[in-house]
N, C-alpha and C positions, 0 to 999 in steps of 0.2 A: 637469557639476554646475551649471552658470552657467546653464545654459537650464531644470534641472529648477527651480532656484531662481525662475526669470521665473514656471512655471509655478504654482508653491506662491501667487506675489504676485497673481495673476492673477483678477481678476473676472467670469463670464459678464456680457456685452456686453449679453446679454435678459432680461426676467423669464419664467420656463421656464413653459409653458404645453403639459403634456402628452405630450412627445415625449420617446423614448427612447434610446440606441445599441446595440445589440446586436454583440459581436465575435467577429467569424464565422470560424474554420476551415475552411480551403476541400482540409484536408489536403492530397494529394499536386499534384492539379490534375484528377484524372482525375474525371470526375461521378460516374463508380460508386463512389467512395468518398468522396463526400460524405455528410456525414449526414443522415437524413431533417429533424433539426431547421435545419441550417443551411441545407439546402435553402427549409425553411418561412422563416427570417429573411430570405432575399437576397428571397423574394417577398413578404414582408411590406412590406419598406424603399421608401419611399419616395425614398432616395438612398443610393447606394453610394457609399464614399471609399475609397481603396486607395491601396498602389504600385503602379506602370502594371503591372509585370509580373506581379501578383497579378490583377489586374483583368481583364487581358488573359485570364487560366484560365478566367474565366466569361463570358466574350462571349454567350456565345447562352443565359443567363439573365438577362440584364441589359440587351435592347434596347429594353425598354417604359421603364426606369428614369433616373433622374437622376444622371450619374456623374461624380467628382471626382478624381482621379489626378495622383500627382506621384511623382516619382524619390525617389531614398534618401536617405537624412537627413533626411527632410521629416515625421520621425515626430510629434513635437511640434506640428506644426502640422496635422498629419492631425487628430490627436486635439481641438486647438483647436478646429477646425472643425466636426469632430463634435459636442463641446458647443453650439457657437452654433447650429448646425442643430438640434438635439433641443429648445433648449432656447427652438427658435422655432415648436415644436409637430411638427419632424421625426423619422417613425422612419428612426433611419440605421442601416445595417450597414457597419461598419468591417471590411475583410475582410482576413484574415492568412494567408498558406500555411501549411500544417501544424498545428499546437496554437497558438493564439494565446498561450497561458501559456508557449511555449517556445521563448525570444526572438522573439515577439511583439508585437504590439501592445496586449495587454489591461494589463501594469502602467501603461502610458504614460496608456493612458484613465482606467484606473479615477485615476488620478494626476492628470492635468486635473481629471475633470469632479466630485472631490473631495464625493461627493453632491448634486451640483446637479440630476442628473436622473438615471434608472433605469440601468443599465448591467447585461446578462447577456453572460456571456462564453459562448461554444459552443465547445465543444472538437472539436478535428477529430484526424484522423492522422498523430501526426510524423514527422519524417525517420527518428529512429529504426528505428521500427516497420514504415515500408512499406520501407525501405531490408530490413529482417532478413525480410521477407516471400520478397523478392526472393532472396535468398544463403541462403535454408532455415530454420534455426531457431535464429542464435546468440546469442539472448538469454533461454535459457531458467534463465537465474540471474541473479544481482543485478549491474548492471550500471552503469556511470558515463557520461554526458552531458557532452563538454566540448567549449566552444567553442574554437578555436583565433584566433578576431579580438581583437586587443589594442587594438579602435578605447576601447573600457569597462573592459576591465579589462588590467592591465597584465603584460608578460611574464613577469615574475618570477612572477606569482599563478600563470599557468597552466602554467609549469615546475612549481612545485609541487603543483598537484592531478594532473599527469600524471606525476609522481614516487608521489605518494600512491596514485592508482588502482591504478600497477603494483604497490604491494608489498603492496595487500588485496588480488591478483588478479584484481580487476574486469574484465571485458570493459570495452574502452571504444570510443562513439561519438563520431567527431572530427565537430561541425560548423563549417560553413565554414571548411575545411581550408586553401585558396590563395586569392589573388586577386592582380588586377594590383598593388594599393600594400602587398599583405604577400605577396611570392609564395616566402620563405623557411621561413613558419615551420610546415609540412610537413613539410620536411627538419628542421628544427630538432625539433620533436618529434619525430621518427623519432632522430635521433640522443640524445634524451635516454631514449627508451626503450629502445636498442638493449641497451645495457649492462645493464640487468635485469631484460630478456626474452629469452627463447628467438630466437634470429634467425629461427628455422622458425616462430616462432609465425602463425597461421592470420591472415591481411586479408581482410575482403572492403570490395572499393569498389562504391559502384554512385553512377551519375552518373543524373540525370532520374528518381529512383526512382518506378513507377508512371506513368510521363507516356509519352508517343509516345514520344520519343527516347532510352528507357531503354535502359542498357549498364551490365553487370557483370563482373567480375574477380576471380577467385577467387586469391591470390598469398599472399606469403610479408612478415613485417615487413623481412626484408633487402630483397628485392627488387620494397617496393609502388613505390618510386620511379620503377619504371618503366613503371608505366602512368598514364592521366591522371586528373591531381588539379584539379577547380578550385570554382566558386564553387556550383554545382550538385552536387556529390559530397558524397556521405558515407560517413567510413571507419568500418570494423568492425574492430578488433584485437582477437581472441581472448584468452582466458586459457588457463591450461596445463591445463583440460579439454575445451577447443574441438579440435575436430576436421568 
């Protein structure tokens, strides 16, 4: 909250002279399922800014270009700097894995650059979707989207939307399920669903969904425990017509 606040108080540094950001989905990482528009933006751009490991997805469209990378939590200041670069006559593509609208980088931009210069968001392929590509078809009804990181929102909230989900049935998408400084709350969600869900009810995990290093697992809500969860996985928990 203290750093979106910096950013509300905050004045572009230039007077904006032509230049734009466009924020680019680069969906899963694989180029075959880039979209032909976001294709067109990364060649448009005069400079790309990213997290290195987004960045790093598009290496071999990006060696003629001007490239600006930094590690995580650096989102705020991505976005800064994408202002100040647009707004110094640069087109920049701010490039996000998956749908940039789905914990993304496009609220944080369109949130800086607060109409200072043009900003189009491009939407790419989310986890979601390439993940249910991969495990066949279990999203073929109305379905719930929940992160499991409590860096933004707190646990208590996401106990209860994964309370909420189970008792309208929803299939649900866990994204970033574990990592090294939350590697509990996996199992914690699992144990809040246990009690009322079917233990048989259908998981699928897939880890690197669409990338080289893709691996999937077809398992049970009792026993998803024992296959591997981390920052690259996203689960699928059925409902009681998933089969």
């Amino acid at each position: 909250n203290d750093n979106n606040t910096e950013t509300k108080d905050r004045c572009c540094n230039h007077q904006c002279s032509g230049g734009k950001i466009m924020v680019v989905g680069l969906g899963p990482g694989d180029t075959d399922l880039l979209t032909p528009r976001a294709l067109a933006s990364i060649r448009e751009a005069d400079l790309i800014i990213g997290y290195k490991t987004y960045v790093d997805l598009i290496q071999d469209l990006i060696s003629d270009k001007s490239v600006i990378s930094s590690g995580m939590r650096k989102e705020i200041d991505r976005a800064r700097l994408a202002v100040d670069e647009a707004c110094a006559g640069k087109n920049v593509a701010v490039v996000s894995s998956g749908d940039p609208g789905v914990y993304g980088m496009a609220g944080i931009v369109l949130e800086v650059a607060r109409n200072k210069v043009p900003v189009e968001i491009i939407p790419g392929v989310t986890a979601a979707t390439s993940s249910a590509s991969v495990l066949g078809a279990p999203l073929m009804h109305d379905f719930a989207v929940i992160s499991l990181s409590d860096l933004l929102t707190p646990w208590d909230t996401i106990s209860q939307r994964l309370r909420a989900a189970a008792a309208g049935d929803f299939i649900m998408v866990l994204y970033n399920p574990r990592s090294k400084g939350r590697p509990e709350n996996i199992n914690q969600a699992r144990e809040i669903l246990l009690p009322l869900l079917n233990p048989q009810t259908p998981v699928g995990i897939v880890r690197c969904a669409q990338r080289g290093e893709q691996s999937s697992v077809i398992t049970t809500l009792q026993d998803m425990l024992d296959s591997e969860i981390d920052m690259l996985t996203t689960v699928i928990i059925g409902n009681t017509q998933t089969r």
